[in-house]
PDBQT receptor file of N, H, CA, C and O in Angstrom, charges set to zero:
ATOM      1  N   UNK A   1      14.166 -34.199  20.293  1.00  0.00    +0.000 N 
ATOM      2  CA  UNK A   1      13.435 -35.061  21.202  1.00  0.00    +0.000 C 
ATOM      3  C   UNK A   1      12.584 -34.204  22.138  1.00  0.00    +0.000 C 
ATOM      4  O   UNK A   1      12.974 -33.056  22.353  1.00  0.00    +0.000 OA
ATOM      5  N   UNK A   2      11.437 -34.649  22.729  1.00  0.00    +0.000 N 
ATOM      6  H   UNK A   2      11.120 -35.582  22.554  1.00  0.00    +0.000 HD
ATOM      7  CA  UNK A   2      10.866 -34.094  23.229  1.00  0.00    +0.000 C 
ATOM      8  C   UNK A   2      10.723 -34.341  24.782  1.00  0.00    +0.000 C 
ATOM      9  O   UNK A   2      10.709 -35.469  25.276  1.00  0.00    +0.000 OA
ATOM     10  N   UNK A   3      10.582 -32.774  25.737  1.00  0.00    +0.000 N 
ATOM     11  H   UNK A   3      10.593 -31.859  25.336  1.00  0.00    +0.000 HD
ATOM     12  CA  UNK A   3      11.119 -32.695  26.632  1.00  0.00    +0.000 C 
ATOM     13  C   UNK A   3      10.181 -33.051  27.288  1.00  0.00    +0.000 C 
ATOM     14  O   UNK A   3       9.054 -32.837  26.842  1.00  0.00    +0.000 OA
ATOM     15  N   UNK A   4      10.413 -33.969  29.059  1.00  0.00    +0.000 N 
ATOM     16  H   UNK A   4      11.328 -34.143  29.422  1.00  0.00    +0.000 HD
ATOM     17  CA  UNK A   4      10.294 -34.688  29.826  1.00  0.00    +0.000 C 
ATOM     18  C   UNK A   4      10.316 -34.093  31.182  1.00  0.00    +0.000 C 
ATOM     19  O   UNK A   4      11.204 -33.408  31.689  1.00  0.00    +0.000 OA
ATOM     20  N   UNK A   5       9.165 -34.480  31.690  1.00  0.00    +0.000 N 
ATOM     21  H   UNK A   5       8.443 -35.036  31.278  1.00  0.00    +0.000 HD
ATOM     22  CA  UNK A   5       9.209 -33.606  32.725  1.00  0.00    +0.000 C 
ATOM     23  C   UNK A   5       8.818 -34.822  33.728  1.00  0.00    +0.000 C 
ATOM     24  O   UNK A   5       8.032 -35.590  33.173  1.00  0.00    +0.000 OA
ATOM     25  N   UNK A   6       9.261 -35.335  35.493  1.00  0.00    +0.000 N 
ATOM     26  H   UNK A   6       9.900 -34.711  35.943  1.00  0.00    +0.000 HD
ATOM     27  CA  UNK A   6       8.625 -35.635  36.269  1.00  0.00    +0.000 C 
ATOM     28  C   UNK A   6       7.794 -35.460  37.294  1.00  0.00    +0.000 C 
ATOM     29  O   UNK A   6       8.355 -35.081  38.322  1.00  0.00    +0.000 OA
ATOM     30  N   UNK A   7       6.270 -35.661  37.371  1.00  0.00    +0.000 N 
ATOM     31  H   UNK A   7       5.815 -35.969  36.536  1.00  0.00    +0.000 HD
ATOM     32  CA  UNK A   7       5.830 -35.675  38.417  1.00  0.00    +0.000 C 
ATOM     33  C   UNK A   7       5.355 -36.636  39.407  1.00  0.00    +0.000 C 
ATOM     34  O   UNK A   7       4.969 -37.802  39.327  1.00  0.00    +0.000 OA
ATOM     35  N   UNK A   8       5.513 -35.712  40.473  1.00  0.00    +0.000 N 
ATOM     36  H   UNK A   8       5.826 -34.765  40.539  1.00  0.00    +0.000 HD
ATOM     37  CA  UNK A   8       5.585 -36.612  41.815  1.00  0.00    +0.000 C 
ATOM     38  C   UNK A   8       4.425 -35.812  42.862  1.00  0.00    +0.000 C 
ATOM     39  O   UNK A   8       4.551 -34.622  43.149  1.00  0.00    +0.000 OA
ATOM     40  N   UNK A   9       3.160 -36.768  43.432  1.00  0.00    +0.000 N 
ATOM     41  H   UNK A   9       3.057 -37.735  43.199  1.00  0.00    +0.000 HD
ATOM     42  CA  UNK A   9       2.094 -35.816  44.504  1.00  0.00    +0.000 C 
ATOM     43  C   UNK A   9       2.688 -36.547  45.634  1.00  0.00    +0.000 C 
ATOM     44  O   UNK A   9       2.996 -37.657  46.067  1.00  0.00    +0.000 OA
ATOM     45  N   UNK A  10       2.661 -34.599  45.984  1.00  0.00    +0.000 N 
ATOM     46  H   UNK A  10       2.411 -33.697  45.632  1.00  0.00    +0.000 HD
ATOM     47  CA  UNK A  10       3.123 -35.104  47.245  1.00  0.00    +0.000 C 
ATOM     48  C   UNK A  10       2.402 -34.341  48.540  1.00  0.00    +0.000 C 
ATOM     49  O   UNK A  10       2.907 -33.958  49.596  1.00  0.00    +0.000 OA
ATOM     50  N   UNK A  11       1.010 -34.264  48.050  1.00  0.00    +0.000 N 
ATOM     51  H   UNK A  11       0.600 -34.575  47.193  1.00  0.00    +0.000 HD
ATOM     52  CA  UNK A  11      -0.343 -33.646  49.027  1.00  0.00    +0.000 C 
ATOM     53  C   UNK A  11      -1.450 -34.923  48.368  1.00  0.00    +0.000 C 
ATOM     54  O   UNK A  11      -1.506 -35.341  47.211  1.00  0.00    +0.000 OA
ATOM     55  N   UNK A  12      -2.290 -35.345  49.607  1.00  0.00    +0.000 N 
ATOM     56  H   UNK A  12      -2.246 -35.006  50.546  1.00  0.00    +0.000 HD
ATOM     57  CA  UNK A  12      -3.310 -36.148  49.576  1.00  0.00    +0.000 C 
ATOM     58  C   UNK A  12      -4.277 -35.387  48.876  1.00  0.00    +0.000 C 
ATOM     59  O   UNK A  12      -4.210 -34.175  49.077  1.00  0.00    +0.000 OA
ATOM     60  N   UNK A  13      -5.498 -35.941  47.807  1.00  0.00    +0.000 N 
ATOM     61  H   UNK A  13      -5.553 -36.926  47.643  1.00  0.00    +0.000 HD
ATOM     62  CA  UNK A  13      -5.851 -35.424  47.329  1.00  0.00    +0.000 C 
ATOM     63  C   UNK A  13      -7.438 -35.520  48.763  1.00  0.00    +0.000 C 
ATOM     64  O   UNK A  13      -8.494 -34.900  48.638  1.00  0.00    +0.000 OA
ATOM     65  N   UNK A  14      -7.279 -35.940  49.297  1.00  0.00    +0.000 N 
ATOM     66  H   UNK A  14      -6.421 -36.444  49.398  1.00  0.00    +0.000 HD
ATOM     67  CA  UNK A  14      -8.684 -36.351  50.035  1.00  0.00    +0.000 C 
ATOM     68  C   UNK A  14      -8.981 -34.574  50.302  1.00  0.00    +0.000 C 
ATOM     69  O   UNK A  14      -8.115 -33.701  50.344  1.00  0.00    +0.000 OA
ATOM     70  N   UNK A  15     -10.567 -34.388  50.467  1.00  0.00    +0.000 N 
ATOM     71  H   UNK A  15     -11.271 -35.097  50.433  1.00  0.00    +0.000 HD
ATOM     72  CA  UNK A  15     -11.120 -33.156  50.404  1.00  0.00    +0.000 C 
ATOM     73  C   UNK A  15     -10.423 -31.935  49.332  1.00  0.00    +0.000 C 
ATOM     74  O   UNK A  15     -10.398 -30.739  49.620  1.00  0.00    +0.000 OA
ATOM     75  N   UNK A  16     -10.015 -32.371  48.379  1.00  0.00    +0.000 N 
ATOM     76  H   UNK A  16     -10.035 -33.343  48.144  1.00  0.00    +0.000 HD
ATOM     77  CA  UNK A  16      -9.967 -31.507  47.118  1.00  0.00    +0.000 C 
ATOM     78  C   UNK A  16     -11.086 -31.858  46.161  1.00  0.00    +0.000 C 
ATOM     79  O   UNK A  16     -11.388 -33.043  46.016  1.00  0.00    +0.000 OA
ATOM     80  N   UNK A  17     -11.692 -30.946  45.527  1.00  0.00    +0.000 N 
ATOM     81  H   UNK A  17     -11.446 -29.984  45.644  1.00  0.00    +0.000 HD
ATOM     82  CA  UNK A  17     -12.832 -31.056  44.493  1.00  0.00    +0.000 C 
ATOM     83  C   UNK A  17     -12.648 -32.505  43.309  1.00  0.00    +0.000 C 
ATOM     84  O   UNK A  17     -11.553 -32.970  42.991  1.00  0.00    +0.000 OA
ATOM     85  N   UNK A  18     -13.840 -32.960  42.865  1.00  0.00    +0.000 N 
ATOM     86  H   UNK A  18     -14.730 -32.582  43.124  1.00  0.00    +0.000 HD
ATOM     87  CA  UNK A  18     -13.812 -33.574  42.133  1.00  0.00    +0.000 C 
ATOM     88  C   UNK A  18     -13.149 -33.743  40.797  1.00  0.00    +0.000 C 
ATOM     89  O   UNK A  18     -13.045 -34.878  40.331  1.00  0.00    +0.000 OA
ATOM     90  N   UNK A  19     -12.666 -32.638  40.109  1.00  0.00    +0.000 N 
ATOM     91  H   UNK A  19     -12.751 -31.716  40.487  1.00  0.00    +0.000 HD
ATOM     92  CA  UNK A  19     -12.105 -32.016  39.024  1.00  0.00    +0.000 C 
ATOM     93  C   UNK A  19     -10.440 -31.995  39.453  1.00  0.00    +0.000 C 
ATOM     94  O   UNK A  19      -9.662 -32.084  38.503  1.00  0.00    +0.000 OA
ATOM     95  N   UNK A  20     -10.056 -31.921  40.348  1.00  0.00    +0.000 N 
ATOM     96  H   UNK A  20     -10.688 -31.849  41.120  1.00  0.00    +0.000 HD
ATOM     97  CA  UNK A  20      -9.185 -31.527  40.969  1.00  0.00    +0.000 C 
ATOM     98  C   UNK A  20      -8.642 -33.584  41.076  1.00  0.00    +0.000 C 
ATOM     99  O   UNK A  20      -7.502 -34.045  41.018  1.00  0.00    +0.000 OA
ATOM    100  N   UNK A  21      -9.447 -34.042  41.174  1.00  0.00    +0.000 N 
ATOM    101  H   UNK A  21     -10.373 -33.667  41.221  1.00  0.00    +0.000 HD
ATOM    102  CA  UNK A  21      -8.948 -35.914  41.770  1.00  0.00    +0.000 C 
ATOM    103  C   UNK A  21      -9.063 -35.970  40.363  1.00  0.00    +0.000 C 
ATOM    104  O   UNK A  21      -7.939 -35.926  39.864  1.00  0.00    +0.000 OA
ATOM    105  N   UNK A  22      -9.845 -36.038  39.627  1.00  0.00    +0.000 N 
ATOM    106  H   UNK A  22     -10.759 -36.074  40.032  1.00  0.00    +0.000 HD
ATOM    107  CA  UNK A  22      -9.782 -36.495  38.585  1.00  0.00    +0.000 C 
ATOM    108  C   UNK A  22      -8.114 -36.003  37.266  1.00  0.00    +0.000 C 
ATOM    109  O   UNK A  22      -7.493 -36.545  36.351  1.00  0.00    +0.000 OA
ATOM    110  N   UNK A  23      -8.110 -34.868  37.923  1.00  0.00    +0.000 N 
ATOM    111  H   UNK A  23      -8.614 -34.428  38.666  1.00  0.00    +0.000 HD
ATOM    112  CA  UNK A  23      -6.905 -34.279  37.035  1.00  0.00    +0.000 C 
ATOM    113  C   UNK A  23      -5.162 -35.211  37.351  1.00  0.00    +0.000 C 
ATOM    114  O   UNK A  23      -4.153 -35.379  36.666  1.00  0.00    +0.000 OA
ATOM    115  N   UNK A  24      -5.506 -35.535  38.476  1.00  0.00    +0.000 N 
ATOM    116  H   UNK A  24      -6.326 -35.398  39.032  1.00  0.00    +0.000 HD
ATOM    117  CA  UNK A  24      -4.497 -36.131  39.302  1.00  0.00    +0.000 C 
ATOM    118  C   UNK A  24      -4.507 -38.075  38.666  1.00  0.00    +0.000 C 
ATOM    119  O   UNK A  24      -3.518 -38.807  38.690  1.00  0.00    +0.000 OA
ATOM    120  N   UNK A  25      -5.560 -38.374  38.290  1.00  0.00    +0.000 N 
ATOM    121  H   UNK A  25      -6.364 -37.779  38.270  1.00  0.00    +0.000 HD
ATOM    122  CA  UNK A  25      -5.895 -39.696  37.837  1.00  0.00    +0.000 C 
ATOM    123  C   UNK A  25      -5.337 -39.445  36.436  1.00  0.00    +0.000 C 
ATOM    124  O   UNK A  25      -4.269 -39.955  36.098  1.00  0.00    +0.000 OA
ATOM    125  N   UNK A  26      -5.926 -38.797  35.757  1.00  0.00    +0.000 N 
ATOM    126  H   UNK A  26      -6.794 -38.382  36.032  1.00  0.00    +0.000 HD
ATOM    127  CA  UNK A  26      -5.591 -38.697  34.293  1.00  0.00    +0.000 C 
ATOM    128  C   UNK A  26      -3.608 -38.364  34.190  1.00  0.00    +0.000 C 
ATOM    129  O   UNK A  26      -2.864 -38.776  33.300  1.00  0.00    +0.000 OA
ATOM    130  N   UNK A  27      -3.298 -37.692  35.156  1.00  0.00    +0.000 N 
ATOM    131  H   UNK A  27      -3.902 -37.356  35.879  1.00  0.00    +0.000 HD
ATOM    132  CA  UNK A  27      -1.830 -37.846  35.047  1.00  0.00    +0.000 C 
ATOM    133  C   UNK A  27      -0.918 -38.880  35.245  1.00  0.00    +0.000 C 
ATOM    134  O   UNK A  27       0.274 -39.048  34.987  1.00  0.00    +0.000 OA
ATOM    135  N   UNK A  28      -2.074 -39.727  35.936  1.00  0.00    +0.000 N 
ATOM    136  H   UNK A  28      -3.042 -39.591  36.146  1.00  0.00    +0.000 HD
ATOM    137  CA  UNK A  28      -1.211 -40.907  36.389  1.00  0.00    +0.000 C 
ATOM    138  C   UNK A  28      -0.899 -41.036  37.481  1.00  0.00    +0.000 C 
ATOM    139  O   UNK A  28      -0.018 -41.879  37.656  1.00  0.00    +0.000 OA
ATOM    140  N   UNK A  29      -1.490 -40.222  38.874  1.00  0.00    +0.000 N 
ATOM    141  H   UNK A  29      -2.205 -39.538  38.732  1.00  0.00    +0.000 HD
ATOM    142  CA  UNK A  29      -0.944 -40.374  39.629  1.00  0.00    +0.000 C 
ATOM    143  C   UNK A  29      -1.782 -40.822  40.948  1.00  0.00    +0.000 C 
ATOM    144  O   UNK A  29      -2.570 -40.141  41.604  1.00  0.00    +0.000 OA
ATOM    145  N   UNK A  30      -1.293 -42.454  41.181  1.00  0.00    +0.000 N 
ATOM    146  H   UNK A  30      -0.653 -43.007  40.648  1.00  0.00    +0.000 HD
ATOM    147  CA  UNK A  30      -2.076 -43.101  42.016  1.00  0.00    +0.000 C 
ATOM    148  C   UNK A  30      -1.850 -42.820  43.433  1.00  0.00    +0.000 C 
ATOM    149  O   UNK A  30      -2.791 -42.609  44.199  1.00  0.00    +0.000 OA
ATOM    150  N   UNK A  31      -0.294 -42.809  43.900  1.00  0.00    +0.000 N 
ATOM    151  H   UNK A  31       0.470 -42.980  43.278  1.00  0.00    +0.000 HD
ATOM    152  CA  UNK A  31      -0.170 -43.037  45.585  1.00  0.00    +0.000 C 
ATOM    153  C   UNK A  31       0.784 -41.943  45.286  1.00  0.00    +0.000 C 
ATOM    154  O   UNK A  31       1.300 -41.687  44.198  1.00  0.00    +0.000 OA
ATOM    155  N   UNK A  32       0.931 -41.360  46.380  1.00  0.00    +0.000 N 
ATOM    156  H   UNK A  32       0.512 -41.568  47.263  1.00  0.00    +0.000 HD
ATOM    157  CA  UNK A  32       1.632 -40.941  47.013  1.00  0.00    +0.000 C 
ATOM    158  C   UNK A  32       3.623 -41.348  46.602  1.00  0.00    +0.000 C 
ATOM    159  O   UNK A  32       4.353 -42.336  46.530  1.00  0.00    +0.000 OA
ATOM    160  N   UNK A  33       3.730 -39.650  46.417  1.00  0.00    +0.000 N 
ATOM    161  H   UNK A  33       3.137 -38.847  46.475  1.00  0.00    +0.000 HD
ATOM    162  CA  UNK A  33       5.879 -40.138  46.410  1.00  0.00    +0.000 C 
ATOM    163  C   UNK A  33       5.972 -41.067  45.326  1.00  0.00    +0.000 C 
ATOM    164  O   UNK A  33       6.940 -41.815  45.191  1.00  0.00    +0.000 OA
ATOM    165  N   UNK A  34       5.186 -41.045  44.704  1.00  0.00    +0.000 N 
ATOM    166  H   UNK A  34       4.400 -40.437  44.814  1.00  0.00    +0.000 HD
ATOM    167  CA  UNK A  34       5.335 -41.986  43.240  1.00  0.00    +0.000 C 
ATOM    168  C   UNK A  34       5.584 -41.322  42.060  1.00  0.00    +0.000 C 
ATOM    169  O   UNK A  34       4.673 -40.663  41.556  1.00  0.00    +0.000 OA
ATOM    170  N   UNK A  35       6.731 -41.389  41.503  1.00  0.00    +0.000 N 
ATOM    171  H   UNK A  35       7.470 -41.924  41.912  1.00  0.00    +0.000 HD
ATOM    172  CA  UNK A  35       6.711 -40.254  40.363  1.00  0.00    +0.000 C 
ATOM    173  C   UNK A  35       6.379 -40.930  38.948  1.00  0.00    +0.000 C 
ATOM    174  O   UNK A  35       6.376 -42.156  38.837  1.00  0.00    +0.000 OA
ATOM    175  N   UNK A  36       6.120 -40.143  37.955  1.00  0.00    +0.000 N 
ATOM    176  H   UNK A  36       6.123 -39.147  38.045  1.00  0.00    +0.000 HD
ATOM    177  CA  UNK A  36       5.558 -40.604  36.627  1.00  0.00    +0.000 C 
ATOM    178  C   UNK A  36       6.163 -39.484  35.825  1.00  0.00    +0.000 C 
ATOM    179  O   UNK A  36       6.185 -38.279  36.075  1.00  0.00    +0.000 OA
ATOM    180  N   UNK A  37       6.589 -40.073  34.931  1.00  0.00    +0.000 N 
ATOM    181  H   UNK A  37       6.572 -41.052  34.729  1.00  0.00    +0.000 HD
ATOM    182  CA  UNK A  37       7.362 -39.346  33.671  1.00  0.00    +0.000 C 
ATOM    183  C   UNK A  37       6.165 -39.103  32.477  1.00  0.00    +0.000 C 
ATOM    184  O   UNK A  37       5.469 -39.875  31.817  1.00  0.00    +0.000 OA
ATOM    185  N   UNK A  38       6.305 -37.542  32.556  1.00  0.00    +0.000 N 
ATOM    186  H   UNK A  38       6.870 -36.915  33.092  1.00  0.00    +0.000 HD
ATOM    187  CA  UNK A  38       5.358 -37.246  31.024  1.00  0.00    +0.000 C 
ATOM    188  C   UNK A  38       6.330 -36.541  30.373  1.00  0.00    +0.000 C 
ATOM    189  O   UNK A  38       7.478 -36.270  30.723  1.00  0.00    +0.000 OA
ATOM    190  N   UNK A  39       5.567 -36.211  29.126  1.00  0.00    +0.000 N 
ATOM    191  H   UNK A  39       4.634 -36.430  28.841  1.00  0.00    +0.000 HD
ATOM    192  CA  UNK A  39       6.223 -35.874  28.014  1.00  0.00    +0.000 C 
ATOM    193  C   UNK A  39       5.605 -33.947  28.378  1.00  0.00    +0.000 C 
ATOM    194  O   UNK A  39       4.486 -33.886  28.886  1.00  0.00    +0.000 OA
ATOM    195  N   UNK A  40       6.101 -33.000  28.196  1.00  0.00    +0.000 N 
ATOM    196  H   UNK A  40       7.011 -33.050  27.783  1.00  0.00    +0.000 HD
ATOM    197  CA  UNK A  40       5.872 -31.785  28.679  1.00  0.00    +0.000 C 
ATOM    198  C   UNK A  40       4.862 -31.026  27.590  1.00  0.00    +0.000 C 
ATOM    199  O   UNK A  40       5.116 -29.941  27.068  1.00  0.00    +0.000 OA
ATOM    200  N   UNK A  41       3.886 -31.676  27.399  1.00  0.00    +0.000 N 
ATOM    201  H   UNK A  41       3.680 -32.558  27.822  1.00  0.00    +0.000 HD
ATOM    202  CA  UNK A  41       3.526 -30.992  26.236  1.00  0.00    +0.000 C 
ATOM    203  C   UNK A  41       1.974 -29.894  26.777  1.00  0.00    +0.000 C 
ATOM    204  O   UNK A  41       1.625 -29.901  27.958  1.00  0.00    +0.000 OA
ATOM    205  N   UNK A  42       1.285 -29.117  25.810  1.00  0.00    +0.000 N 
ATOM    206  H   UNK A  42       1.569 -29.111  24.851  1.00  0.00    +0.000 HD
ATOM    207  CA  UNK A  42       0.194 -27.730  26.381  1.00  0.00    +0.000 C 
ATOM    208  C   UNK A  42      -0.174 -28.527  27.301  1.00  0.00    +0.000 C 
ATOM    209  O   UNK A  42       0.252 -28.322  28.437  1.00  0.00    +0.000 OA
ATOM    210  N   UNK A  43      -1.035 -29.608  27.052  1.00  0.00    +0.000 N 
ATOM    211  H   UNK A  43      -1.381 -29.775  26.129  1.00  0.00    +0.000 HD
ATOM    212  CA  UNK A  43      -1.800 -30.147  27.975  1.00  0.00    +0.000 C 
ATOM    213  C   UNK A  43      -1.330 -30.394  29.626  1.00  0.00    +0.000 C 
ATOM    214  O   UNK A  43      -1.746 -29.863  30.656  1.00  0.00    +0.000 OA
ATOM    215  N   UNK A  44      -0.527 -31.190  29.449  1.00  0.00    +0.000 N 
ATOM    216  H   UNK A  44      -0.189 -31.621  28.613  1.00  0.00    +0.000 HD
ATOM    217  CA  UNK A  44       0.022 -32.078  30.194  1.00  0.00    +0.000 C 
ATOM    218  C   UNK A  44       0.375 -30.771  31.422  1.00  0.00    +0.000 C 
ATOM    219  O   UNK A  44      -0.067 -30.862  32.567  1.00  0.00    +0.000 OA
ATOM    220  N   UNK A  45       1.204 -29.621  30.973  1.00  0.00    +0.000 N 
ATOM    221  H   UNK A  45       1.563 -29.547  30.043  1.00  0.00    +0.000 HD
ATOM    222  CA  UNK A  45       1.506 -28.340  31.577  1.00  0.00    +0.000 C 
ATOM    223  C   UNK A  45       0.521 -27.710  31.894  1.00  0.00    +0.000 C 
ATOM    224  O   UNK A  45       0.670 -26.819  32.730  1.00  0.00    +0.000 OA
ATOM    225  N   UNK A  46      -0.718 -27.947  31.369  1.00  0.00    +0.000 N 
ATOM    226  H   UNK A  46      -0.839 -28.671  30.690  1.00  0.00    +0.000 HD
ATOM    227  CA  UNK A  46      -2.289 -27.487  31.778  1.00  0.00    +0.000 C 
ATOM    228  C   UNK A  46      -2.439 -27.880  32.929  1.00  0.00    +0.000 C 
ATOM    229  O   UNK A  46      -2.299 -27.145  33.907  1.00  0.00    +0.000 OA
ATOM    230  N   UNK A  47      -2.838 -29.455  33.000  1.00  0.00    +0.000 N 
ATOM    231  H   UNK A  47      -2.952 -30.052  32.206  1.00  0.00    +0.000 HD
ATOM    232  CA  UNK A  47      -2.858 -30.323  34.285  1.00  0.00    +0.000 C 
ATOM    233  C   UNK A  47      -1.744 -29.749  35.487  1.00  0.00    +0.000 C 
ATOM    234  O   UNK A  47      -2.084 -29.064  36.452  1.00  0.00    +0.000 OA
ATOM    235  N   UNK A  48      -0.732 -30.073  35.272  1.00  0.00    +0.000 N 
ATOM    236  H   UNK A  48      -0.456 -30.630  34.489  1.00  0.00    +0.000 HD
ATOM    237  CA  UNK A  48      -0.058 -30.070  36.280  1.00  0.00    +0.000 C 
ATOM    238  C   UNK A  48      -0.117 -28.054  37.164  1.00  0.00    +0.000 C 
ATOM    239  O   UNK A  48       0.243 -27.688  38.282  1.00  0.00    +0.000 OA
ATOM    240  N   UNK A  49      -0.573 -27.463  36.293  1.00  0.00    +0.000 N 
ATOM    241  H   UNK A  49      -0.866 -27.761  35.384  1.00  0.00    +0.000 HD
ATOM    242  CA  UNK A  49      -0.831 -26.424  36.770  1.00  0.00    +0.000 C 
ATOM    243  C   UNK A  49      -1.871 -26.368  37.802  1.00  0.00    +0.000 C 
ATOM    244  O   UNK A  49      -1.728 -25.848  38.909  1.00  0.00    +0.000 OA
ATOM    245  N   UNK A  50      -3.144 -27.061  37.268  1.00  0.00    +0.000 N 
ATOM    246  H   UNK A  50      -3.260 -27.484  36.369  1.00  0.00    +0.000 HD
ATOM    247  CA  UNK A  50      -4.376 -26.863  37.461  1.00  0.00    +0.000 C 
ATOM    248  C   UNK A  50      -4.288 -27.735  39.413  1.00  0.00    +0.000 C 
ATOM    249  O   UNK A  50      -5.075 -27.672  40.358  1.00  0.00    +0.000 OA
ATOM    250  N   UNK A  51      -3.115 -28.356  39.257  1.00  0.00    +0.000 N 
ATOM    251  H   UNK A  51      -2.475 -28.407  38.490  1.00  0.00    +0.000 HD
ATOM    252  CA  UNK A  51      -3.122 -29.307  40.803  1.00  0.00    +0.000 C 
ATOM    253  C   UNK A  51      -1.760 -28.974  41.182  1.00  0.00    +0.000 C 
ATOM    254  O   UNK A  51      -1.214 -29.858  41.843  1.00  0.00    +0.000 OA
ATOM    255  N   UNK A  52      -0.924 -27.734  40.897  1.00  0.00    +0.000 N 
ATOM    256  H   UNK A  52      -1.367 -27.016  40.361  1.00  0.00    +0.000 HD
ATOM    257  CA  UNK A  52       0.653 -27.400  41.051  1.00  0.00    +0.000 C 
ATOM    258  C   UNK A  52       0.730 -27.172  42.740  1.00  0.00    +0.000 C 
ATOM    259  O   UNK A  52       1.828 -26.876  43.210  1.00  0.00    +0.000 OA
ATOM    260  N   UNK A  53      -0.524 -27.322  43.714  1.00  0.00    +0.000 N 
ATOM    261  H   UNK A  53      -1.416 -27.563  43.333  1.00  0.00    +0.000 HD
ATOM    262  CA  UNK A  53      -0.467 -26.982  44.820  1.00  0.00    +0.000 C 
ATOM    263  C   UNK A  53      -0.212 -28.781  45.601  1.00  0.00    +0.000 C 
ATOM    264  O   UNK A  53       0.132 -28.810  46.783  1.00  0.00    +0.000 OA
ATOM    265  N   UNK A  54      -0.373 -29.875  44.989  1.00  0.00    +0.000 N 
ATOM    266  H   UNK A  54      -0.652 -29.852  44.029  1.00  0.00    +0.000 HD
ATOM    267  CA  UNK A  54      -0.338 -30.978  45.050  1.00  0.00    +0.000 C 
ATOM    268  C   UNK A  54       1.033 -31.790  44.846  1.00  0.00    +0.000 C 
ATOM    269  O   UNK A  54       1.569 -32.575  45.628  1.00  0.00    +0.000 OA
ATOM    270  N   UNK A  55       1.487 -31.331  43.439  1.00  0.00    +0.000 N 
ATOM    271  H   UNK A  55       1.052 -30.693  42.804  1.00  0.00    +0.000 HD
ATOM    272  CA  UNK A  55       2.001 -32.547  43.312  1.00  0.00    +0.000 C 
ATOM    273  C   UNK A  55       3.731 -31.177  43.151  1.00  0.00    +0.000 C 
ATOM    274  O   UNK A  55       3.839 -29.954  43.250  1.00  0.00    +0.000 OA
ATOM    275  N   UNK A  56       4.592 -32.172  42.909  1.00  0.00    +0.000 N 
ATOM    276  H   UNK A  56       4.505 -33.165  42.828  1.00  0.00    +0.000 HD
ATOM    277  CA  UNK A  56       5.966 -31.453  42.532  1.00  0.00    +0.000 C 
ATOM    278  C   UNK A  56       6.703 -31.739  41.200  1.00  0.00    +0.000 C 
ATOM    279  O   UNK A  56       6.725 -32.935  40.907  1.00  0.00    +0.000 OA
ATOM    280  N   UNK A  57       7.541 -30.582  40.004  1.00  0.00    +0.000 N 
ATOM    281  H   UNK A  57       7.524 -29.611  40.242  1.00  0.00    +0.000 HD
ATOM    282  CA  UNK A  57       7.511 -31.127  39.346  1.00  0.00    +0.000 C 
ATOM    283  C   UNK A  57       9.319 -30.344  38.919  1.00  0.00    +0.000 C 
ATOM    284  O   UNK A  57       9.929 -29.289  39.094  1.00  0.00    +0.000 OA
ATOM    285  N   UNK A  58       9.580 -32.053  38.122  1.00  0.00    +0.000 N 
ATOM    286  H   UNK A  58       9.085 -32.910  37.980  1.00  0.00    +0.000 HD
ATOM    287  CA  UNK A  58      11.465 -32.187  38.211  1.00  0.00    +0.000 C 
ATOM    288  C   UNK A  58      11.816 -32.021  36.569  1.00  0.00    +0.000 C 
ATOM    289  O   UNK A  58      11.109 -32.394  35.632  1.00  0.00    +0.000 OA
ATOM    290  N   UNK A  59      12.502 -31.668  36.539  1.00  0.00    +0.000 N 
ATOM    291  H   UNK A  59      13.076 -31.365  37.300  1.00  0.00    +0.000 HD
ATOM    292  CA  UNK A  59      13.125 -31.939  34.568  1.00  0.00    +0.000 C 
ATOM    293  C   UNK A  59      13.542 -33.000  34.773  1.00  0.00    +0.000 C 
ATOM    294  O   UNK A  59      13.810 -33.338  35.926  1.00  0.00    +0.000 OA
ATOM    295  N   UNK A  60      13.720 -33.843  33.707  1.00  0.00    +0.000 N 
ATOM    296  H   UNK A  60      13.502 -33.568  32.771  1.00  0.00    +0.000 HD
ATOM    297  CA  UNK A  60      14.372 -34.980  33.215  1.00  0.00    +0.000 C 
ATOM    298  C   UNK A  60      15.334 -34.970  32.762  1.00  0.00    +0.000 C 
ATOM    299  O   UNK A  60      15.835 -36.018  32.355  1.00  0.00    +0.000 OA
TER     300      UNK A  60
């Protein structure tokens, strides 16, 4: 099975670059302290890198 990772933002994205909001949308992540379950795969570990100053991230 494939491994599961949660993330949760927990920095406002307001005055971060455009690329930077958008990376945060495509993960799924609308408000604030809201967590969303992905599946841990290159990409997904791409993203969450690319905004790792933002959001926080949990094993499943």
């Amino acid at each position: 099975m494939a491994k599961e990772v949660i993330v949760t933002q927990v920095r406002s994205a307001i005055r971060r670059p455009k690329s930077q909001k958008r990376t945060l949308e495509a993960l799924g992540l609308k408000r604030l302290h809201r967590p969303v379950t992905k599946v841990a795969t290159p990409q997904i570990l791409g993203m969450i890198a690319k905004v790792s100053h933002l959001v926080t991230v949990q094993d499943k």
